[in-house]
N, C-alpha and C positions, 0 to 999 in steps of 0.2 A: 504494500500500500504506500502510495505517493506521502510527505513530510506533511505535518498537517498543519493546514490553514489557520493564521494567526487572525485575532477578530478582535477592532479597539468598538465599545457601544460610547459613541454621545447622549447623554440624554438617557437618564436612569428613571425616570418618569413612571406609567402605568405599559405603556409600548413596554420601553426598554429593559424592566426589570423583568417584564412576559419572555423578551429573546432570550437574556438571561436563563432565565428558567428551562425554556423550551429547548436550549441547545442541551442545557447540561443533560436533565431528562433522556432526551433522545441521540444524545450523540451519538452513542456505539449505529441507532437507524439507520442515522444522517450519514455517517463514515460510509457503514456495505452500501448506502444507497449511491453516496457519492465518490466513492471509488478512495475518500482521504478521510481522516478524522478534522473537525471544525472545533477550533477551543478558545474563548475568550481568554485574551492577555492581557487586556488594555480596558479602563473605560474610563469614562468623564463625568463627574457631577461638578455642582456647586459644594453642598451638603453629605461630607461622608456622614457623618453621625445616625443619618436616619436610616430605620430597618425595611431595607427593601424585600426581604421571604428571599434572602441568599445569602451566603460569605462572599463576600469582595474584600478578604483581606490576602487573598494569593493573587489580584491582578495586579496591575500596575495601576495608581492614582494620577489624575490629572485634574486639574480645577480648570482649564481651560481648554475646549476642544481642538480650538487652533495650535495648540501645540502640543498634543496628543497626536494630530493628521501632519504634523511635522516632524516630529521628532520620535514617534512610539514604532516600534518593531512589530509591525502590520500588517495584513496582505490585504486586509478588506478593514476600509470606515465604515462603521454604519451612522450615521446620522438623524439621530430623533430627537434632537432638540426644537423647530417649528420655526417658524417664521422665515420669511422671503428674502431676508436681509441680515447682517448682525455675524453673529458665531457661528449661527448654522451655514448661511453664502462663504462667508471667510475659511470653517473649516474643511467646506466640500471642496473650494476649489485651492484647496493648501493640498490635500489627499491628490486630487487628478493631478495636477503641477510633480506629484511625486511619483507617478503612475501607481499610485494605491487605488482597488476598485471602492466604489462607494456604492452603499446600498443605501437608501431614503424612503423614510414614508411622509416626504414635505412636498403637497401639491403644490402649495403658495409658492414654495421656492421654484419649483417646474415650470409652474405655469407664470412666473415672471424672467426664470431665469435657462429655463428648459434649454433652449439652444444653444446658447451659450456656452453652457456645459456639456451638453451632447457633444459638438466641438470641440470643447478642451479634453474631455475623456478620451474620444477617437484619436486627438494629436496625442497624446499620451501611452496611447494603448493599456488604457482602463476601462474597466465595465463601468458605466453608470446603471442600477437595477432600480426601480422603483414600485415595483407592483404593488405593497400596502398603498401608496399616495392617491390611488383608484379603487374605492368600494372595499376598502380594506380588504376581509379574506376574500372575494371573489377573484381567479385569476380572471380576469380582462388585457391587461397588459398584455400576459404571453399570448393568452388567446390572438389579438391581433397583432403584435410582432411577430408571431410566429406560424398559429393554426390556421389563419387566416389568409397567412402571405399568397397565396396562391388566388385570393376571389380579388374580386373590384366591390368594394362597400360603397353600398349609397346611401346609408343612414345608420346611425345608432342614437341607441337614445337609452332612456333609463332613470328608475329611481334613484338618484344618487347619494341624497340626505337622510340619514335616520330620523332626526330630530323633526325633520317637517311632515316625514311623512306618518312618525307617531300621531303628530299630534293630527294631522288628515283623520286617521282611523278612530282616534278617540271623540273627535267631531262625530262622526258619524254613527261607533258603536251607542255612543254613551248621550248622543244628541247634547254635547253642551260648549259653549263657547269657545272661539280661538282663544281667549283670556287662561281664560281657567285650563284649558289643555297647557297652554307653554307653564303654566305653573306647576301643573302636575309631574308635565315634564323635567323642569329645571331640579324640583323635589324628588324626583327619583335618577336624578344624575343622567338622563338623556338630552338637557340641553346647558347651555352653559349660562352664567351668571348676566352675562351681555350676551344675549343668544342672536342675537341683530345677524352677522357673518350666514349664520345657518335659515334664520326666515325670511331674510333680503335676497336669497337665493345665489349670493358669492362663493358659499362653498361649493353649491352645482357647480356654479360657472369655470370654477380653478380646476374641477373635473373633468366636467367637459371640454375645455379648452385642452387639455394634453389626450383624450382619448380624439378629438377631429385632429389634431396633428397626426396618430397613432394610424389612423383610417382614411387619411385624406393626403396624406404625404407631404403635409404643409409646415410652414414653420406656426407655431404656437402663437396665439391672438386671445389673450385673454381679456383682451378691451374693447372688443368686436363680436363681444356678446350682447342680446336682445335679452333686457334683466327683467323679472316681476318677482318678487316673493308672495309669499301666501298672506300675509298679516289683511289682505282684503274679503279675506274668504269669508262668509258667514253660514250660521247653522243652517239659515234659508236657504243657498246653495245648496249644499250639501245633500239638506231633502230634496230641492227641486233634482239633483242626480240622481239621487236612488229613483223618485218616482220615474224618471225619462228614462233609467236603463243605463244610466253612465254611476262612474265613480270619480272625485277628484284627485287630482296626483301632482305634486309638484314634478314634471319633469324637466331633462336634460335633453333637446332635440341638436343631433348636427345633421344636415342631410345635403347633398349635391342637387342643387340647381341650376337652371341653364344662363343665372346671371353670378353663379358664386356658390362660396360655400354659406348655408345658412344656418349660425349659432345661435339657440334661444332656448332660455330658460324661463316658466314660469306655469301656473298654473294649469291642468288641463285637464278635460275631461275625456274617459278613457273609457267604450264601452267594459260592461260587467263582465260578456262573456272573453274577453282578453284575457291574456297569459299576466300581464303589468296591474290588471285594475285590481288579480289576488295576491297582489305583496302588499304584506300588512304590518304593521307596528314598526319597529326601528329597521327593519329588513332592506336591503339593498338588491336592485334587479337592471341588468344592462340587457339590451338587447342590439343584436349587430343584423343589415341585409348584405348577403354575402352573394353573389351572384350565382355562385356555383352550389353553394353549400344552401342556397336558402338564407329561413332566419334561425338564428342562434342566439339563446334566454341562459344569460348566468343569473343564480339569484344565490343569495348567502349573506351573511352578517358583513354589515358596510361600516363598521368602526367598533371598540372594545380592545382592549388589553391585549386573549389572544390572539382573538382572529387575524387583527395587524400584525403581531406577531409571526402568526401560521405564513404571512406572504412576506415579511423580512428571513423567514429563515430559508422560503420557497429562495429566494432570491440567490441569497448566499450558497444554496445546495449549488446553484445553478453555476457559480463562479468557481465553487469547488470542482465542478465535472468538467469545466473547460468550456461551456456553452458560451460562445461571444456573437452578440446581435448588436446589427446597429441600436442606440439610444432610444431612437424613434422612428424604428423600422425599418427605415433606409439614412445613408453616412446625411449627417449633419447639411454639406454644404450641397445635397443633390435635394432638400427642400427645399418646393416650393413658397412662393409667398403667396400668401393668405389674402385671396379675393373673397372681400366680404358681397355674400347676396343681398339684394335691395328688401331687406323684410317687411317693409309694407307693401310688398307684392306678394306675399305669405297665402295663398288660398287653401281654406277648408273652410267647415261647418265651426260657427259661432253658437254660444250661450251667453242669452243677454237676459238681465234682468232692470226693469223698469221698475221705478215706487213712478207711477202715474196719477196725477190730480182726476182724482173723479167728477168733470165734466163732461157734456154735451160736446163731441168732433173731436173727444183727446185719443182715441185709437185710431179713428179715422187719419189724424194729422200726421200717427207714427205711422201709420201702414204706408200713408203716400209716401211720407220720408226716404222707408225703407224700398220702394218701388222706382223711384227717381233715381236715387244709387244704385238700382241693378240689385237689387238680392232677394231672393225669392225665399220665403218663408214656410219651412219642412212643418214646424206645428207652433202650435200658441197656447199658453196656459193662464190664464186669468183668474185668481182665487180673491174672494174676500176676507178681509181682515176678521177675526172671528175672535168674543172676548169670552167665548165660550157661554154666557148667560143668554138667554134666547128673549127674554124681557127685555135686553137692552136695545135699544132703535138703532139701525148704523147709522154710522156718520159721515157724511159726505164729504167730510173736510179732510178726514185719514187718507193720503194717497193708496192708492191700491198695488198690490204689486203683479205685474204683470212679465211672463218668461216667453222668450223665443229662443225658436232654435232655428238655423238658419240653413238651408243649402250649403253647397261652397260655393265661396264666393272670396274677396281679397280684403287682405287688411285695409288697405286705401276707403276701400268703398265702404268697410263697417265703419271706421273713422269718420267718414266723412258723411253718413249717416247719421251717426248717434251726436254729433256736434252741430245738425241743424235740427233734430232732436231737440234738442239744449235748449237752443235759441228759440224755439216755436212756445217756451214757458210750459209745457202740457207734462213735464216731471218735477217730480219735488227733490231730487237730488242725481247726482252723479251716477250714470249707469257700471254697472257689473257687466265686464265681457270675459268671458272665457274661452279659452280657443277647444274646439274639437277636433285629437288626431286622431288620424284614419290607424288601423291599426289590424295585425294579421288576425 
């Protein structure tokens, strides 16, 4: 058996004290499976003192990771410290500079510094491996650097967030507010204290944006996203889905058009009978169109301790066996640049929801609206406000709320519908649109 592979971890965290564990546990696997034995030498905290569930008193200590990725007797950094900039950029590319491989579960850093590094790696002849940095244990990474290399992709898309789409299912299991969902959340440690990054939908985005490089052969565009978070979603949604036959989902869409590639993330509805509309709770779900292959559904746990784990140490197996792939698919400088698609040319089927003033010509006025813009209307749901007491008279003055669903048709034209909408006074507040994807 080959000398075995030396391993410094940055970043002792909830990740890295998992890799920790999971090598020691399994190394004699990891060795037969990977032809060497893998053994940590090296790692980096702030805080020795605290008890991470291991002895770290036979590695090597470093309080700084830039100088652990400089001067520690390594074959592979792992990198789990976080952020786009700082220790983490400094240490990784201290590592490549040294032709050490680096393993990372840092999308932010990918998706601002992706190429960059892809490049520096390659001029070095180091691996750069990231699979945790995508849907934590699901493999997608390899999936499309590798399984996939043979199709032409014209779409992937995907749950990519635990945290939103818990709270999606808890909306709708438990019928009760986005409010009280993200608290539930944040109290049961699925969202964070500033959960903003995860329901603004930028965590999607840092996703998405390295898997359209992975499947489109492009360079990395993580600011040539079409952004929405969910924080608009309401219970009323929600039910007007179930009763229509759809489910809400934050997704992750990349897909090829004939004006560009079009990145967009944000709210959607997804019929029931789909493979995406049954991933539930904190659960992570990609799906890739492969031309050859069809479509192809990873689902698996998208963040946690081990799971990120299970694909840091995928990685490392992978450097152990000799396996060397370009960074993002194909070398560095044979990517593409990143033409972005016109996305108010976006066509599918909308969900629109109106609070309409109950007058005399207020549906009439919306129906022309929507007939002068071109969009033909699949169905219409019209319910009255109900205080549940049957003694009580309604009142004329409550707007009503009123749902369509719409043919396909184009972002332009729902815009430019629902803004003379506006103007014609016949609603009492800002409409709700939701995009409908077509879906296998």
């Amino acid at each position: 058996m080959a000398e075995a592979l030396k391993i410094g971890v940055a970043g002792l965290g909830t990740v890295g004290a998992a890799v920790v564990q999971l090598l020691s546990k399994h190394g004699g696997q990891i060795a037969r499976k990977a032809g060497r034995a893998v053994t940590v030498t090296a790692v980096s905290a702030r805080d020795r003192s605290r008890d991470r569930g291991f002895d770290a008193s036979g590695f090597e200590w470093f309080t700084d990771p830039v100088e652990m990725a400089e001067k520690a007797d390594i074959d592979i950094f792992v990198e789990l410290i976080g952020g786009d900039n700082g220790p983490a950029e400094d240490s990784v590319r201290a590592a490549l500079k040294r032709g050490i491989h680096v393993v990372t579960a840092n999308k932010a850093l990918l998706a601002r510094h992706g190429v960059d590094l892809a490049g520096l790696a390659e001029a070095n002849k180091a691996c750069l491996n990231y699979e945790a940095a995508v849907a934590g244990g699901i493999p997608i990474v390899k999936t499309l650097r590798e399984s996939m290399a043979g199709n032409d992709v014209s779409r992937i898309y995907g749950i990519l967030n635990g945290t939103c789409n818990y709270i999606l299912t808890r909306m709708e299991a438990d019928g009760i507010s986005f409010e009280d969902c993200l608290a539930d959340a944040q109290r049961l440690g699925y969202a964070e204290a500033d959960p903003t990054f995860d329901i603004e939908g930028n965590d999607t985005a840092h996703k998405l944006a390295i898997l359209t490089s992975l499947a489109f052969g492009t360079k990395i565009a993580s600011d040539d996203i079409y952004l929405e978070g969910i924080t608009s979603i309401t219970t009323a949604d929600i039910q007007a889905a179930d009763e229509l036959g759809f489910r809400i989902k934050l997704l992750g869409v990349a897909q090829r058009t004939e004006t560009g590639i079009e990145q967009r993330v944000h709210p959607t509805m997804v019929p029931k009978s789909s493979a995406i509309a049954r991933i539930d709770g904190v659960l992570n779900a990609v799906a890739v169109d492969g031309d050859f292959v069809g479509e192809v559904i990873l689902v698996g746990p998208g963040a946690g301790g081990n799971a990120t784990a299970s694909s840091v140490v995928a990685d490392i197996a992978d450097i152990a066996r000799g396996d060397e792939t370009p960074v993002l698919g194909m070398p560095a400088e044979d990517l593409k640049d990143y033409q972005r698609a016109r996305m108010r040319m976006h066509e599918g089927g909308y969900y629109i929801r109106l609070a309409v003033n109950d007058r005399p010509g207020a549906f009439g006025e919306i129906a022309r609206c929507m007939g002068e813009a071109g969009i033909s209307l699949e169905s219409i749901v019209q319910k009255r406000h109900s205080t549940g007491d049957v003694h009580v008279k309604y009142n004329a003055d409550v707007p009503q709320p009123v749902i369509l669903i719409t043919y396909e048709t184009t972002e332009v034209a729902i815009k430019q519908a629902l803004e003379t909408i506006m103007s014609k006074g016949v609603v009492a507040e800002q409409p709700q649109m939701i995009r409908i994807e077509k879906l296998n």
